[in-house]
MMTF fields as JSON, N, C-alpha, C and O atoms, coordinates in Angstrom:
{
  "mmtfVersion": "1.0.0",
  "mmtfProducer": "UNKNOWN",
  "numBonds": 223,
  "numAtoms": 224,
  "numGroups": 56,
  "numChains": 1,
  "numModels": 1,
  "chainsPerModel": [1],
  "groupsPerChain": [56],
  "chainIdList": ["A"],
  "bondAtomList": [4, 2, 8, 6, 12, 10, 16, 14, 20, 18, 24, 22, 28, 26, 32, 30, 36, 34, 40, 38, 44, 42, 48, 46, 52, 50, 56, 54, 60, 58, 64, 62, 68, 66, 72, 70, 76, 74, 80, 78, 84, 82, 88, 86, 92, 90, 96, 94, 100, 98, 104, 102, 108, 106, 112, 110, 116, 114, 120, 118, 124, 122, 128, 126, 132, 130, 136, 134, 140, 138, 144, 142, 148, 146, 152, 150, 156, 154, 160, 158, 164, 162, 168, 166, 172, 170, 176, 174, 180, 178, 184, 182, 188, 186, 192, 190, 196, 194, 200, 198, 204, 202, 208, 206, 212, 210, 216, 214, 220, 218],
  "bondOrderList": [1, 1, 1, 1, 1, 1, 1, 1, 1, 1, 1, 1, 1, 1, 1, 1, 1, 1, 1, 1, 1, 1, 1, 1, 1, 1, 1, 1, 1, 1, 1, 1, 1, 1, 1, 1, 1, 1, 1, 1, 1, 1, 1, 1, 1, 1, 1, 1, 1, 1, 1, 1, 1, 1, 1],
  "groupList": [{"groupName": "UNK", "atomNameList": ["N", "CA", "C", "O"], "elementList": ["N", "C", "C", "O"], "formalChargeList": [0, 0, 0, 0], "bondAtomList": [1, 0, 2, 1, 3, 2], "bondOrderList": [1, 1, 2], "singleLetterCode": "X", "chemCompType": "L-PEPTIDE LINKING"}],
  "groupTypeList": [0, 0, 0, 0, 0, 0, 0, 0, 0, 0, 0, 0, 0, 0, 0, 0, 0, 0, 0, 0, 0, 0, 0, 0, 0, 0, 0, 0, 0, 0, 0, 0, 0, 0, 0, 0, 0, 0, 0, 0, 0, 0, 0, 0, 0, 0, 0, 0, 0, 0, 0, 0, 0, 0, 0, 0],
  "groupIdList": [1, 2, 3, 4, 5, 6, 7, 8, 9, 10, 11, 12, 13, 14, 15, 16, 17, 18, 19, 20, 21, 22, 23, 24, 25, 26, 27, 28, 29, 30, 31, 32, 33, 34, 35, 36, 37, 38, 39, 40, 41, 42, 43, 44, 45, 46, 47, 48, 49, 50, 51, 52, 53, 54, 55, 56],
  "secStructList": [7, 7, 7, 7, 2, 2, 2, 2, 2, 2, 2, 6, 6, 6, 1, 7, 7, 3, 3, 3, 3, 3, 3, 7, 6, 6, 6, 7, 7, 3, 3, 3, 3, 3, 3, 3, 1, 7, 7, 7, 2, 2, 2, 2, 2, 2, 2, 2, 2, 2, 2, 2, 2, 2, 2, 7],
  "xCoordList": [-21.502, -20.082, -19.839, -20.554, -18.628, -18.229, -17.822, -17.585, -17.789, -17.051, -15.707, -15.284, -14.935, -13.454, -12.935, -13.37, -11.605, -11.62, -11.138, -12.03, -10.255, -10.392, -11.091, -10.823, -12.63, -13.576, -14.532, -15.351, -14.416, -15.075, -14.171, -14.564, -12.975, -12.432, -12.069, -11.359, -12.743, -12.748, -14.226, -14.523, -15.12, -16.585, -16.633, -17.237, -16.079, -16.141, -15.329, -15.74, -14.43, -13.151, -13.824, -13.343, -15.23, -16.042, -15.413, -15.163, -15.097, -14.853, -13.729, -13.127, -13.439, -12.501, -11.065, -11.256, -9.741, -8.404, -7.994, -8.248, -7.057, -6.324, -4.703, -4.414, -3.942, -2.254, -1.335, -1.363, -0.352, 1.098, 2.124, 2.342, 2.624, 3.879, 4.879, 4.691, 6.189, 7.178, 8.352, 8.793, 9.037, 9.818, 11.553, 11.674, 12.828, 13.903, 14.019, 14.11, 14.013, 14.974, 15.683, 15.503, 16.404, 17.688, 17.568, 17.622, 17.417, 17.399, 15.729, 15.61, 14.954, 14.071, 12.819, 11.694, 13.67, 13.115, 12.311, 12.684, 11.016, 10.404, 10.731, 11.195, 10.231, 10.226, 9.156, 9.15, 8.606, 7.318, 5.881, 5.372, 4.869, 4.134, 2.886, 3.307, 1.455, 0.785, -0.509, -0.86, -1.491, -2.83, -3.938, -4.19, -4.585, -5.679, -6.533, -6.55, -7.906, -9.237, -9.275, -10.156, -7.962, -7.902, -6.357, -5.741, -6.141, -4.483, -4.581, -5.35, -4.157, -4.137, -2.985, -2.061, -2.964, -1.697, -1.089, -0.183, -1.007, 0.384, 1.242, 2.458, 0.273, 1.009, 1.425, 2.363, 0.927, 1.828, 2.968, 3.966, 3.123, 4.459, 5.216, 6.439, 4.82, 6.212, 6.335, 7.552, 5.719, 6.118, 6.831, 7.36, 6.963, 7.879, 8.753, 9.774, 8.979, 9.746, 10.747, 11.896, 10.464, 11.015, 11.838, 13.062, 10.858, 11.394, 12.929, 13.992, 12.617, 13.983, 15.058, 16.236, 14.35, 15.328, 16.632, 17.824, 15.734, 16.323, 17.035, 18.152, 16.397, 17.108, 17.539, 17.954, 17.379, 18.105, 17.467, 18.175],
  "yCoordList": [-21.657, -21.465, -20.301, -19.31, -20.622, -19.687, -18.369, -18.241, -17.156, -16.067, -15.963, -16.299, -15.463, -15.608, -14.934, -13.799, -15.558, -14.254, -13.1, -12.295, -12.48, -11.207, -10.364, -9.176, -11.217, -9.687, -9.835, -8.946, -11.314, -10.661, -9.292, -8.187, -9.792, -8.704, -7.576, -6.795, -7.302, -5.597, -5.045, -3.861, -6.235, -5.686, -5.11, -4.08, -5.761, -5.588, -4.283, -3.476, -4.096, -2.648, -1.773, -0.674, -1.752, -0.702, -0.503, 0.668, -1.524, -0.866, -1.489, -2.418, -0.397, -1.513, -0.268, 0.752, -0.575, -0.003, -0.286, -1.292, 0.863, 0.778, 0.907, 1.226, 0.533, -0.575, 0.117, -0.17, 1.102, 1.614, 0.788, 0.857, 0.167, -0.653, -0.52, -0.47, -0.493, -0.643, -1.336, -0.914, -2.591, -3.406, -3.238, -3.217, -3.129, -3.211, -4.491, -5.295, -4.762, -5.877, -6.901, -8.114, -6.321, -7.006, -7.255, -8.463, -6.535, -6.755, -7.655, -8.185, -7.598, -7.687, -7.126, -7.531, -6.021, -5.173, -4.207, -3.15, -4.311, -3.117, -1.345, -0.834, -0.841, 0.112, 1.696, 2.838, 1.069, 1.285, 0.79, 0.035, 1.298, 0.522, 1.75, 2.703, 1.805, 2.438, 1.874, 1.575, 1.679, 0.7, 1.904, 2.079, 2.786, 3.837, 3.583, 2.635, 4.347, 4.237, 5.467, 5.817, 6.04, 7.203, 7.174, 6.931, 7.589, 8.043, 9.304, 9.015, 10.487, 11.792, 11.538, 10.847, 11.981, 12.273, 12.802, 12.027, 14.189, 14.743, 14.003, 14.095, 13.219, 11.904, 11.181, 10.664, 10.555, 9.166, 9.735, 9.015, 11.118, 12.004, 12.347, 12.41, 12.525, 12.73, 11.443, 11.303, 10.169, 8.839, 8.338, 7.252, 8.541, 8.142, 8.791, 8.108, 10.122, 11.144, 10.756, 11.192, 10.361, 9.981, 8.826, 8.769, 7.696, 6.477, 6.425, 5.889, 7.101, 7.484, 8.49, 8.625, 9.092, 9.639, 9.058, 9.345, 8.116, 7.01, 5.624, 5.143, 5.362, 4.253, 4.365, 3.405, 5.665, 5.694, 5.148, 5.205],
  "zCoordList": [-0.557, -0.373, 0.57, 0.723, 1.21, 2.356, 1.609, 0.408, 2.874, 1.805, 2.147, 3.253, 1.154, 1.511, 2.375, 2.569, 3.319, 4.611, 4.046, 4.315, 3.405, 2.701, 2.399, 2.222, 2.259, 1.693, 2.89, 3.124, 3.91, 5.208, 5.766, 6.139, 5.668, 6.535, 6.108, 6.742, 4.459, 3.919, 4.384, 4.541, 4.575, 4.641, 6.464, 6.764, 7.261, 8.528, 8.763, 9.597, 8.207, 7.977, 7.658, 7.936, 6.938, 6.37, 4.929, 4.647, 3.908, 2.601, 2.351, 2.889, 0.871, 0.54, 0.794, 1.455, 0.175, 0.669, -0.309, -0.972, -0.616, -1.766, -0.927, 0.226, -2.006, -1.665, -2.362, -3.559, -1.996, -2.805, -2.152, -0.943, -2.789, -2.132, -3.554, -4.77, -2.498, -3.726, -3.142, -2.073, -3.86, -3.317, -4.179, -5.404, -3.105, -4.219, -4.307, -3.379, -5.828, -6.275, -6.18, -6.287, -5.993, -5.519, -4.197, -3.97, -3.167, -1.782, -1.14, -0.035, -1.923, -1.923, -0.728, -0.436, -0.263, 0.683, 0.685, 0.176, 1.249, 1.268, 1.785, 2.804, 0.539, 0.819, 0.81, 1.27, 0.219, 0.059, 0.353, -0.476, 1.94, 2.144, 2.467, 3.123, 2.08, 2.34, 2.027, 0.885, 3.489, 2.877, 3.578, 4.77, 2.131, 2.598, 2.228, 1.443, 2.6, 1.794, 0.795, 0.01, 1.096, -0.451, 0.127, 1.165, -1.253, -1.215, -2.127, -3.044, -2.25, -2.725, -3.573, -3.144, -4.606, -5.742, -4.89, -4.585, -3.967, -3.433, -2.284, -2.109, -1.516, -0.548, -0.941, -0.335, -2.47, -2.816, -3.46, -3.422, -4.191, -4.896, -3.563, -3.685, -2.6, -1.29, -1.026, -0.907, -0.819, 0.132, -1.523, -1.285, -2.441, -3.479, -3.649, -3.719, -3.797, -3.492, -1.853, -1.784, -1.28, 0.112, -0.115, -0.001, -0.527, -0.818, -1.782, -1.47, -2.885, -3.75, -3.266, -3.597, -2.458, -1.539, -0.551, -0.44, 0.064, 0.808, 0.039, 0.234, -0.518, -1.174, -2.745, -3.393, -3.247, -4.43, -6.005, -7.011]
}
């Protein structure tokens, strides 16, 4: 069996990525989007901190 294109294309990226996304509701709009190979507690507390800033 083939490999799936997803984990060819995490293996070729060098690794894998971690995903903060946050979507409103109702609008169903993003507003929250961040794809790292680390994300730090104090970057994802300002890009949420920002986000609620902006959209409430």
């Amino acid at each position: 069996m083939g490999e799936s294109t997803s984990s060819s294309i995490r293996r070729r990226m060098g690794g894998s990525s971690l995903v903060a996304s946050m979507v409103d509701e109702h609008t169903r709009q993003s507003v929250l989007n961040i794809v790292e190979r680390s994300i730090p507690a104090e970057d994802l507390v300002a890009a949420l901190e920002k986000a609620f800033a902006l959209w409430g």
